[in-house]
C-alpha positions as CSV (number, residue, x, y, z in Angstrom):
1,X,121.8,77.6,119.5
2,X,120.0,78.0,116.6
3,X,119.9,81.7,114.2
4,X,116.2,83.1,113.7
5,X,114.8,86.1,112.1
6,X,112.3,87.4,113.7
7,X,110.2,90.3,111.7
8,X,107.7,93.1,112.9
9,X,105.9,96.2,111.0
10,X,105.8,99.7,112.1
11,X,103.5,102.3,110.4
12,X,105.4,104.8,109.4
13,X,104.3,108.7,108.4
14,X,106.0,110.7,105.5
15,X,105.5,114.7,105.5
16,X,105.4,116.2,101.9
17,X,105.9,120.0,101.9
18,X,103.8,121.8,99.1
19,X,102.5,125.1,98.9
20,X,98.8,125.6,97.8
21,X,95.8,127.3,97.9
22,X,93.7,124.8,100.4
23,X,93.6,121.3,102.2
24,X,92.4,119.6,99.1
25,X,94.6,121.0,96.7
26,X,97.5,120.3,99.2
27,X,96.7,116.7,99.0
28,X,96.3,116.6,95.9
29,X,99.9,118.2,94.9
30,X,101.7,115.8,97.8
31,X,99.9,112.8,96.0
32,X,101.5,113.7,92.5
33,X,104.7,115.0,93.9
34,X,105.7,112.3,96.5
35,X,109.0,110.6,95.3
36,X,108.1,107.0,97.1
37,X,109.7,105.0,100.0
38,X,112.9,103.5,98.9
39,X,115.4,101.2,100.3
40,X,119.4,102.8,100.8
41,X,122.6,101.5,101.5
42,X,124.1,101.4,104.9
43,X,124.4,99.9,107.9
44,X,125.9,97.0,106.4
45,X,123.5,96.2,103.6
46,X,120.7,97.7,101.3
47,X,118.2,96.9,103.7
48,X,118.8,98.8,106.7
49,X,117.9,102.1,105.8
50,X,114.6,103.2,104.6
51,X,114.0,107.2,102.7
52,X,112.2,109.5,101.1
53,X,113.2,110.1,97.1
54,X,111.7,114.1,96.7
55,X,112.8,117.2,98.1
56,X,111.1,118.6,101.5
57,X,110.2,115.2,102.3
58,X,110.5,113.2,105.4
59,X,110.1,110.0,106.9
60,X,109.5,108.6,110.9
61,X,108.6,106.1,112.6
62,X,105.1,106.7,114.7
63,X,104.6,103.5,117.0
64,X,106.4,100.6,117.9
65,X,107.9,97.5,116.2
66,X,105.4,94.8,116.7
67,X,106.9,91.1,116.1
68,X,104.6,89.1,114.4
69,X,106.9,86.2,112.2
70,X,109.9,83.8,112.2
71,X,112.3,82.1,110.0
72,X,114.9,80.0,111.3
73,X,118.0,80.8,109.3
């Protein structure tokens, strides 16, 4: 038998929690303050968990993996 990886993509959405006067400045203040989407250690490697960087900020999944490449290892 032969090893693959096989890849896929998910979107994920983030939540930023900011307090502000309307919608658009709201947006505007999660743009500036968002930390970024990092890579962590765990599950055996640094490239098993995915996170947020800022406080009162979250990350999830929101559809499913689709498979879409292959690399034979």
């Amino acid at each position: 038998m032969k090893k693959y990886n096989v890849f896929g993509n998910a979107s994920v959405t983030v939540c930023v929690t900011v307090e502000a006067e309307n919608e658009e400045s709201a947006m505007k203040k999660a743009k500036k303050k968002f930390g970024g989407i990092s890579s962590f250690f765990g599950n055996g490697g640094t490239d098993k968990l995915i996170g947020v960087n800022g406080d009162n900020e979250s990350i999830f999944a929101d559809e499913p993996v689709q498979f879409d490449d292959v690399l034979m290892m």
